[in-house]
N, C-alpha and C positions, 0 to 999 in steps of 0.2 A: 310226703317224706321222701326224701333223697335217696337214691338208688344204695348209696354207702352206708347211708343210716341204718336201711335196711338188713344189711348183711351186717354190720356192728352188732344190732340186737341179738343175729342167728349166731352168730359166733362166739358170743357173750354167754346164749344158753336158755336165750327167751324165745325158742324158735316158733311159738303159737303165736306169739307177738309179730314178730315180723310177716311172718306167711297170714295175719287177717291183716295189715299191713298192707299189703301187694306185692311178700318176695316171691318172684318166681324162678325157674331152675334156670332160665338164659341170665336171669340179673344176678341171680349167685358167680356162676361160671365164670360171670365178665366180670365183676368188680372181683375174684380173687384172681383171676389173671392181671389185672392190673395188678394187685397186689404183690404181684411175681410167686404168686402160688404155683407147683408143678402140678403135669397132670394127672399123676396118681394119688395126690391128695384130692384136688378138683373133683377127682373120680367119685373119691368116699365120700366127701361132702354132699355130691351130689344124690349120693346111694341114701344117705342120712336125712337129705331133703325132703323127697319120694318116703321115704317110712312117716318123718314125721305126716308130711303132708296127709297120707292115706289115715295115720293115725285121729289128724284132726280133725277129717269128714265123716267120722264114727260120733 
């Protein structure tokens, strides 16, 4: 699956989806900087990663 794809899903709301997937917090960062995301949103996105993440290895 494509780097974009990935972050479409996390974005969308399916973030268990993407992250068994293979998104990680550098393919997040870089595909919404492409996006022309700023970096205080980049930030929270990132912040929201990291919870899910932690959440799904429970």
């Amino acid at each position: 699956m494509e780097d974009r794809e990935l972050v479409m899903f996390w974005l969308a709301g399916d973030h268990k989806l993407a992250i068994r997937k293979g998104l990680t917090s550098a393919i997040l960062a870089s595909q919404l900087r492409k996006k022309g995301y700023k970096d205080k949103l980049i930030e929270d996105f990132l912040d929201d990663f990291a919870r899910d993440l932690k959440n799904d290895q429970k």
